[in-house]
N, C-alpha and C positions, 0 to 999 in steps of 0.2 A: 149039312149046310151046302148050300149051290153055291158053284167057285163063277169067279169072274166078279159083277155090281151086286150088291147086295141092297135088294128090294126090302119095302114095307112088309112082303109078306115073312121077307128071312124073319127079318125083327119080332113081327107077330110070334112066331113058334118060336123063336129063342126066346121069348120074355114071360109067354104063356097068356098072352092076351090075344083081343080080337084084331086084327086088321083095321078097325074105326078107329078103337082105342088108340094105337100108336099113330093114325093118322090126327087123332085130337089132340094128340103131345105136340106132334109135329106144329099145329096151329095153333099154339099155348093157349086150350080151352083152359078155361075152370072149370069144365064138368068134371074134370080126370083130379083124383085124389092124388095128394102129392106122393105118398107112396108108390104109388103105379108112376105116376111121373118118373119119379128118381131111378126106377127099379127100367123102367123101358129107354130112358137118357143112356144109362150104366152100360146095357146093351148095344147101344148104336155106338158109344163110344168102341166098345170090346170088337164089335163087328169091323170098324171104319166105317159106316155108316155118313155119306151126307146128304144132306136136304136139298134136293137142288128144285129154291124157292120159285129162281125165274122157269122153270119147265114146270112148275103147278101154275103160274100165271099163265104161262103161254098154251097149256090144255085146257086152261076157260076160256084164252082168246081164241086157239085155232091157229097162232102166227107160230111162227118160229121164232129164235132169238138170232139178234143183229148184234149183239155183245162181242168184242174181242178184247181178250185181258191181254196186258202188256205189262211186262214185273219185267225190272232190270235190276240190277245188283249196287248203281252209285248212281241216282241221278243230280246229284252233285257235280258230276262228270260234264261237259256240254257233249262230250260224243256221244250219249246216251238220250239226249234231251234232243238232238239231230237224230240220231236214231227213230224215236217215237214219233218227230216228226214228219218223217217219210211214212213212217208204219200209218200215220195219220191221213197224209196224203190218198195211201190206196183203198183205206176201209172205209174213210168218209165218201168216196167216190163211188162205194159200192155199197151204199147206203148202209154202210155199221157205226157204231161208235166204238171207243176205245176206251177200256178202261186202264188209267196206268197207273201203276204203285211200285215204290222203290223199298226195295229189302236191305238196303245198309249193308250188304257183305253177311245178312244174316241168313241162315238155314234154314232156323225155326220160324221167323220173319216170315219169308218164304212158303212154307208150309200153311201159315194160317193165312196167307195171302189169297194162295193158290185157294184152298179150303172154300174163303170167303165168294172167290169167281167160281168156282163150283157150285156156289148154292144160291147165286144170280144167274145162273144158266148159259157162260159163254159159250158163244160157239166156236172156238177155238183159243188157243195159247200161243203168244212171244214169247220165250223166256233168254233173257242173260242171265245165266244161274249166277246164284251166289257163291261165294268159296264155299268148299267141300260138300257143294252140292255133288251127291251121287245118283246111281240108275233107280235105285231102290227109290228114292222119293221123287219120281218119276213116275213109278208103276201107277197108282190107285190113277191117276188123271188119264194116262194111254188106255189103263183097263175100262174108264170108263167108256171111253170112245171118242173125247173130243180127241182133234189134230193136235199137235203141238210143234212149231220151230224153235230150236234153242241157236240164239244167235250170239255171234261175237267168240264164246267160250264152249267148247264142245264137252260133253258129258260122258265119259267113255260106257260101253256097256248099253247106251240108253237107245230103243229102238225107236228114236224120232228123228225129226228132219232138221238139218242144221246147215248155217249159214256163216262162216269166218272169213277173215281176211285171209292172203296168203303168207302167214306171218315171218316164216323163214326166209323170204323172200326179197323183202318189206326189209326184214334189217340187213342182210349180205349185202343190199343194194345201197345203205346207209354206211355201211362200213366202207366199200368199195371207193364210194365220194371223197372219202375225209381222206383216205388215203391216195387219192389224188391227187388231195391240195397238200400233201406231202406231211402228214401224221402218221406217226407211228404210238405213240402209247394212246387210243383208245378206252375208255372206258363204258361199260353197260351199265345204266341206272337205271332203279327201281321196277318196280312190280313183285309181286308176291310170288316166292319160288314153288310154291305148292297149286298153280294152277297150270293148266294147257298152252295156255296163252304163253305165260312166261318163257317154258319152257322151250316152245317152237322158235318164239324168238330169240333165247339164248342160243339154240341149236344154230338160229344163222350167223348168230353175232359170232360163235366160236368159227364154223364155216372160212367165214370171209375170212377173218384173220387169218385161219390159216394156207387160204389161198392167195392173201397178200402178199403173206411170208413177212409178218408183223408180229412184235414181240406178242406173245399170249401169257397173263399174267391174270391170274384168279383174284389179285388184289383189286383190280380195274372193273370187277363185276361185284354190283351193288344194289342189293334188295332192298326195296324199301316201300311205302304205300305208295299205289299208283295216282300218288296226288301230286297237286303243288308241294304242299307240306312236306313231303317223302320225297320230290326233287329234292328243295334245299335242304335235308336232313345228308340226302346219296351225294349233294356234289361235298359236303360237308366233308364226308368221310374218305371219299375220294380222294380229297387236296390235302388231304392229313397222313397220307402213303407218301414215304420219301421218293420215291420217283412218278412224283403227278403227272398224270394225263394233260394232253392239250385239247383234249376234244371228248365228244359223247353222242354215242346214240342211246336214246333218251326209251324206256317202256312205252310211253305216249305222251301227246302232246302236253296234261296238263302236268307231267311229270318235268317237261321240257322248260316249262313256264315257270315252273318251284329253281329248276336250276339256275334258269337268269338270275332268277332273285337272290339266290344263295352267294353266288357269283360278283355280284354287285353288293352285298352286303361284304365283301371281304376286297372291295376297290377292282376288281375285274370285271372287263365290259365284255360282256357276249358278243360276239360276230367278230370281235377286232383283238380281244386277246384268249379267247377261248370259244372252239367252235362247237354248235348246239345242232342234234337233227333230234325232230321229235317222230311222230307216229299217229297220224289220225287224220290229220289237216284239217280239224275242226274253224269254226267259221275265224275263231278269234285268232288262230296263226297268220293269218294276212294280214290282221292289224297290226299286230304285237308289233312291241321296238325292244331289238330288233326283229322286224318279220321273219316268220320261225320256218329255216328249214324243216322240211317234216315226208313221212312218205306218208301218201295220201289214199285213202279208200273209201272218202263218200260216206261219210256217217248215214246222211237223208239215204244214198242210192241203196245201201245194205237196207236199210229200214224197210223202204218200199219191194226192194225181191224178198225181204220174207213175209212181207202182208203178199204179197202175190202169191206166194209157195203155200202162204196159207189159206187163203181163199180158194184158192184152185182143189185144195184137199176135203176141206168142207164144199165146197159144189162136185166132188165124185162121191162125198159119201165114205169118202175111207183114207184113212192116215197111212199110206206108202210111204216109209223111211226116202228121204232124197239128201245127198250131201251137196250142199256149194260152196268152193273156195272162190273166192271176188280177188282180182287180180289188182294189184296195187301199183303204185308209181312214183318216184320220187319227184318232188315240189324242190326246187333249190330256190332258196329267198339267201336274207343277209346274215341268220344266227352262224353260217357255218363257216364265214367269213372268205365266202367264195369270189366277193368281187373286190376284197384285201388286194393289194400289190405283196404282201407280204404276210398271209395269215400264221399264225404263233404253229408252232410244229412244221413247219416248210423246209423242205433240207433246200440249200442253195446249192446252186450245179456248180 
């Protein structure tokens, strides 16, 4: 068997048919006895075998494909839904469409996602992998030779091109503020401890603290779904620790948003008796009430450098692994209770 894509003709001599034959499976004739069907399907599956439907159109038309898949892991999320929309900005500009589909945090999702733009013929891949997404389900799409950028979440091991925020960076900087306004018990909420993401930014959140020279208490760090829902579940838990936090740096913004709420279901007003920094500064932080401290990284602007990382890879013709960290900034609005005369956690001089 020939290593690397695995052609019509592998299929051929693995099944013991002709070359037409598995090409009439392929285009679910009737001439092909269901037998030989089943028995040449069995094989494409054993092989890994895909069909990639849009490159038989496009060797009758002569064109190329203008397809770019975009799969992200919550598009529930608006960072994600900003995201796509930058990615949208630079592919439609360069005459492609975008195909976008959301995996749910699923793997397997994922995989018949991916599968499906494989066998429409895109010419490259976004991807926000899903949790425990690994390099291994990586391989068959780099082997086949489309580009790929994995944005937001890194893939360890995977040799594609990737695009994150500076995320240790992004919370040190969050932490550093509160302890400005004169907090010491801090707490970290939510995100899921088994991905990149989390981890980098726990890595800052422990950081600052201990360059603040702020109590560090493991009780104060709280996992939970990088949602609304999973804010108010984390500040839940939080306020339920006999020596509660006055404040939080939030995983992301819509974790930020679940906090107010939790916050407010138990008679506490965010910005004025507990301070809030989220992470994304997606479009809805500047409305929010209160308008949501957050550090900011451009949901649209990430979108758009990886439709550019990835356009530029498909016009040389070949997938050169490229890393980029997008450097981030803190937004100060009123969740963090910065424009208080007296926000809750303030030591008096």
């Amino acid at each position: 068997m020939t290593k690397g894509r695995v052609t019509v003709i592998d299929i051929a001599k693995a099944a013991g048919v002709s070359k037409s034959t598995v090409s009439l499976v392929l285009q679910g004739s009737s001439l092909v006895n269901e037998a030989t069907r089943t028995k040449v399907n069995a094989v494409m599956r054993e092989l890994g075998y895909v069909y990639n439907r849009g490159a038989a159109n496009l060797r009758q038309s002569g064109s190329k494909s203008k397809i770019i898949g975009v799969v992200v892991n919550d598009l529930t999320n608006g960072f994600f839904a900003e995201l796509a929309v930058g990615v949208d900005m630079v592919v439609q500009s360069a005459g492609f469409v975008q195909f976008l589909s959301n995996t749910s945090e699923s793997p397997d999702r994922q995989r018949e996602v991916i599968a499906s733009m494989r066998e429409h013929g895109i010419s490259g891949l976004i991807l926000s992998p899903a949790r425990g997404t690994e390099a291994s389900d990586l391989k068959p799409i780099v082997a086949s030779g489309i580009p790929v950028v994995v944005a937001v979440r890194n893939v360890p091991g995977a040799k594609v091109s990737s695009i994150a925020s500076d995320n240790r960076e992004g919370v040190f900087a969050a932490v550093q503020h509160l302890v400005s306004l004169g907090h010491r018990r801090i707490a970290f909420l939510g995100g899921f401890r088994d991905t990149a993401v989390f981890n980098e930014r726990l890595e800052g959140y422990r950081a600052a603290v201990a360059a603040c020279r702020v109590e560090e208490d493991d009780d104060l760090i709280v996992d939970a779904a990088p949602s609304r829902a999973g804010g108010a579940e984390a500040i839940g838990r939080a306020l339920s620790i006999g020596n509660k936090p006055t404040a939080a740096v939030c995983f992301n913004d819509a974790v930020a948003f679940g906090v107010c709420d939790g916050l407010r279901a138990k008679g506490i007003e965010p910005g004025r008796d507990f301070s809030i920094v989220g992470f994304d500064d997606v479009i809805e932080a500047r409305t929010a009430v209160p308008a949501l401290t957050t550090i900011s990284v451009d949901p649209q602007g990430m979108g758009r450098r990886a439709a550019q990382l990835l356009l530029k890879q498909i016009s040389a013709g070949k997938a050169e692994a490229e890393t980029i960290v997008s450097s981030v900034r803190l937004v100060v609005r009123d969740s963090c209770g910065a424009s208080s005369s007296n926000p809750v956690g303030r030591e008096q001089a």
